[in-house]
C-alpha positions as CSV (number, residue, x, y, z in Angstrom):
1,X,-9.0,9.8,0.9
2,X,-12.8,9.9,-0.8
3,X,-13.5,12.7,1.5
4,X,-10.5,14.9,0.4
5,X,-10.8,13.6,-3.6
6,X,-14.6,14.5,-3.2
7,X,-14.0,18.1,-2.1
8,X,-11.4,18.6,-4.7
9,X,-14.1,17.1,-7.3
10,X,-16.4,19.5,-6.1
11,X,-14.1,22.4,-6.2
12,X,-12.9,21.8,-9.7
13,X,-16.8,21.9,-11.3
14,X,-17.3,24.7,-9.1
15,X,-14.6,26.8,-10.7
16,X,-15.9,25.8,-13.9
17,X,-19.3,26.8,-13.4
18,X,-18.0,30.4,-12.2
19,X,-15.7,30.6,-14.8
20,X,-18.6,30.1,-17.0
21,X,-20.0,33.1,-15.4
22,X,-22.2,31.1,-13.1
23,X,-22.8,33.1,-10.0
24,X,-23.2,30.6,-6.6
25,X,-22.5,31.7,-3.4
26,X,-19.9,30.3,-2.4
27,X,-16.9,30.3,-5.0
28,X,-14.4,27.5,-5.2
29,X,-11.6,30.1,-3.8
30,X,-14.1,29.8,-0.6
31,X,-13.2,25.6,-0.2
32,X,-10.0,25.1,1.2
33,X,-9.0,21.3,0.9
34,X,-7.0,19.6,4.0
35,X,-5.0,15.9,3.4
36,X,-7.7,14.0,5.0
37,X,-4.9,11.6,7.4
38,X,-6.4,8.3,7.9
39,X,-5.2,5.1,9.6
40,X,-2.1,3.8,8.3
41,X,-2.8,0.1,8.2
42,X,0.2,-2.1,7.5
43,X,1.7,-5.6,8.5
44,X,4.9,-5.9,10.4
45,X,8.0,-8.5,9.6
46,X,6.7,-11.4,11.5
47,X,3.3,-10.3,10.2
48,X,4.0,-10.3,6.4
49,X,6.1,-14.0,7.1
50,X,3.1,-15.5,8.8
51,X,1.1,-14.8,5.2
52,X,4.0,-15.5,3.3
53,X,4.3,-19.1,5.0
54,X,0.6,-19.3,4.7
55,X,0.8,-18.7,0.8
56,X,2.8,-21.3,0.3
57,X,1.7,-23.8,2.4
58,X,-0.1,-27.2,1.4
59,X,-3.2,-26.1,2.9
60,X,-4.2,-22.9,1.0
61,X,-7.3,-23.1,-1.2
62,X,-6.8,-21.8,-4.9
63,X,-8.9,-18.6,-4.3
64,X,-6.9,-17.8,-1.2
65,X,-3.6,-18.4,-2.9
66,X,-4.7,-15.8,-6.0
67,X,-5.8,-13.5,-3.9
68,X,-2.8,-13.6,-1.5
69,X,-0.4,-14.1,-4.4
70,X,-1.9,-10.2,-5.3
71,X,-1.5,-8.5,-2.3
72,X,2.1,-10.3,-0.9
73,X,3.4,-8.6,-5.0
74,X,2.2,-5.4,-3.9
75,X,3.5,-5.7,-0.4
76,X,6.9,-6.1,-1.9
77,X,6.5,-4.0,-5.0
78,X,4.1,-1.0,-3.8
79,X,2.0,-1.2,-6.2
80,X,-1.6,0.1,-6.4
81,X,-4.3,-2.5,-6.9
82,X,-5.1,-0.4,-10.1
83,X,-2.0,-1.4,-11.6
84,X,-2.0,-4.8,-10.4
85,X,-5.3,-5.0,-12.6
86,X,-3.8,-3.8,-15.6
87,X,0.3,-5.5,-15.6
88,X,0.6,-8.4,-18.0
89,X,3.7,-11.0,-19.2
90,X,4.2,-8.0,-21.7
91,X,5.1,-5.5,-18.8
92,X,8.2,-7.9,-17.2
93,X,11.6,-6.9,-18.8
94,X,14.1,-9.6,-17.3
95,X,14.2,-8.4,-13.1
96,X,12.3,-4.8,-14.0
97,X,8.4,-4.2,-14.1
98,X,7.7,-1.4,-16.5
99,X,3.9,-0.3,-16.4
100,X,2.2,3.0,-17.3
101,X,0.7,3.8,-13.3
102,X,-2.8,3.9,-13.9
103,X,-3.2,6.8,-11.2
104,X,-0.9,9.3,-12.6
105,X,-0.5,7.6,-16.4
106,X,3.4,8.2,-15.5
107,X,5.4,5.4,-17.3
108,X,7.4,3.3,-14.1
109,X,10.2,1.4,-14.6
110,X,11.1,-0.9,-11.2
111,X,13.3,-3.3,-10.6
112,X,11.7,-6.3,-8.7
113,X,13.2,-7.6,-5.7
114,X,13.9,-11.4,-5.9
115,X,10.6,-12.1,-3.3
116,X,8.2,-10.2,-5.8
117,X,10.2,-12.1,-8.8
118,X,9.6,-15.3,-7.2
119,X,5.8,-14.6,-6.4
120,X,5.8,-14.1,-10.2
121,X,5.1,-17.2,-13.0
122,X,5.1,-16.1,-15.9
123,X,3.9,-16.5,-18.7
124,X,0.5,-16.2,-16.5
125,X,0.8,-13.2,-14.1
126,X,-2.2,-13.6,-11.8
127,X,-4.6,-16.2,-11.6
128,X,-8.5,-16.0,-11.3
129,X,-10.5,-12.9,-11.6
130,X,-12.0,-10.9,-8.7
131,X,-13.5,-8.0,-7.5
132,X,-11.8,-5.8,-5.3
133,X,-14.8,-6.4,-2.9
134,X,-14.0,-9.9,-3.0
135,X,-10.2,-9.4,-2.0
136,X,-11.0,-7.4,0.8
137,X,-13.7,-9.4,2.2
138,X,-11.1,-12.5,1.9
139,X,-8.1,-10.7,3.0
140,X,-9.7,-10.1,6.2
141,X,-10.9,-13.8,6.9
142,X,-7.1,-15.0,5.1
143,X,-6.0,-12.7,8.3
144,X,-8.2,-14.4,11.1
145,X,-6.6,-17.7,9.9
146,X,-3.5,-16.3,10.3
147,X,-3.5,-15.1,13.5
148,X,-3.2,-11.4,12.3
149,X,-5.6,-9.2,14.1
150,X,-5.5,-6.3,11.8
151,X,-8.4,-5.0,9.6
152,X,-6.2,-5.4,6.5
153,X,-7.9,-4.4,3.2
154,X,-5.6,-4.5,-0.3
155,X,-4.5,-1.1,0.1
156,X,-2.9,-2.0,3.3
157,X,-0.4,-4.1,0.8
158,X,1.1,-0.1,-0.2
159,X,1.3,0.8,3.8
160,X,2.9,-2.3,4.1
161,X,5.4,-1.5,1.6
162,X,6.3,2.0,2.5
163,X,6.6,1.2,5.9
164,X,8.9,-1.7,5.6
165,X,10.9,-0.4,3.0
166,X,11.7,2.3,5.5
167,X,12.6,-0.2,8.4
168,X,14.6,-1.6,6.2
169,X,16.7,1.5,5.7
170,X,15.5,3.1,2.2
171,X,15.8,6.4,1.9
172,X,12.6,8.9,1.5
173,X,13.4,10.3,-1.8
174,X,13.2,6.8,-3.5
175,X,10.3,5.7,-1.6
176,X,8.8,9.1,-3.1
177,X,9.4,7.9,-6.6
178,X,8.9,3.8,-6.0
179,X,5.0,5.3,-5.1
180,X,4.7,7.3,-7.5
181,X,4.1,10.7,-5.4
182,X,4.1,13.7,-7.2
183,X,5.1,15.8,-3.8
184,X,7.6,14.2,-1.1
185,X,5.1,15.9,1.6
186,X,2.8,12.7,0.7
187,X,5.4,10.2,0.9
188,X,6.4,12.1,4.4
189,X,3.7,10.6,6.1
190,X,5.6,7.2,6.4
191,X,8.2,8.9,8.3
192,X,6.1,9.8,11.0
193,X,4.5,6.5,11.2
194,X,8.3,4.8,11.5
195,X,9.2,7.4,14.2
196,X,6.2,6.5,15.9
197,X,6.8,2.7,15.7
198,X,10.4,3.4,16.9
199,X,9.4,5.2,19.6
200,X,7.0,2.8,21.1
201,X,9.6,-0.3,21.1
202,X,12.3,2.1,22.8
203,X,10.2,1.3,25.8
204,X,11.9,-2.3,25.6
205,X,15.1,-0.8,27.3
206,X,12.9,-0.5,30.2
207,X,12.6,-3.7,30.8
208,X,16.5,-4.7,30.3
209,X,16.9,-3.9,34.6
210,X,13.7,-5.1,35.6
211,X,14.6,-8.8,34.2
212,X,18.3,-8.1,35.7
213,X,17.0,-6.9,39.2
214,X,17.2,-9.1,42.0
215,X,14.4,-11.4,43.2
């Protein structure tokens, strides 16, 4: 994703500066800019329950329980950790979040499931303050003591999302617009990684005859 958004960067000054009557060698019709695919970290059911216990459990430090309160919202919700920077009390309307996306500056109106509302108490949103280094170092060790052997960083929250929400049995043109994606190619992506995921566990049946077969 910085690779791709880099080139485009670079591209957009380029024309500039030959618009401007600049001459360089190579002209920005020259760059040709591919979706840079990356891997598609996100938590399973059982996963996203094991954190979800963990969260509130007795044992949970405060840090841990901000930071997890965060990223379980945006599991549920989709949201960007941009966003989840900016939402305050003022942005809850009854069981709807309504939030200008700090991405795209399109004005989002979503109605919360009743897991992201209870995650929620309001009149404070969040608690604490952190970096987003600080998540994602603690997210990973909030993992380990989970037994989740995934690399997750806060992003992974918006995988996590998409993915499930798909399982689940939403439909790709609402997914497109619960993301905020301007084209449904993006959202498409998810598709692929549920057909994938679907695949691998069809090689369950194969064990239904071996477990049936005669000693």
């Amino acid at each position: 994703s910085t690779v791709e958004s880099t080139i485009k960067n670079f591209k957009k000054y380029l024309h500039q500066a030959n618009k401007a009557s600049i001459k360089t060698d190579l002209k920005f019709n020259d760059i040709k800019v591919k979706p840079m695919v990356g891997d598609y970290v996100f938590l399973l059911p059982d996963e996203l329950k094991k954190l979800h216990d963990f969260y509130v459990s007795p044992f949970i430090n405060g840090t841990w329980k901000d930071i997890l309160q965060r990223y379980l919202f945006s599991c549920f919700t989709g949201l960007r950790i941009s966003d989840i920077e900016k939402i305050s009390e003022d942005n809850f309307l009854d069981d709807h979040l309504v939030y200008t996306a700090q991405k795209t500056g399109k004005i989002t109106r979503q109605k919360l499931n009743q897991t992201a509302l209870n995650l929620i108490d309001l009149p404070q949103v969040f608690n604490g303050s952190y970096s987003r280094e600080h998540i994602n170092r603690e997210l990973k060790n909030i993992a380990k003591v989970c037994g989740i052997r995934k690399r997750i960083s806060y992003h992974s929250s918006r995988h996590t999302f998409a993915t499930n929400f798909l399982i689940q049995g939403g439909q790709i043109q609402n997914l497109q617009k619960l993301l905020n994606h301007s084209k449904i190619e993006t959202t498409m992506i998810y598709t692929h990684v549920v057909d994938s995921l679907m695949n691998d566990e069809l090689r369950l049946m194969d064990g239904i005859l071996k477990e049936s077969s005669p000693a």
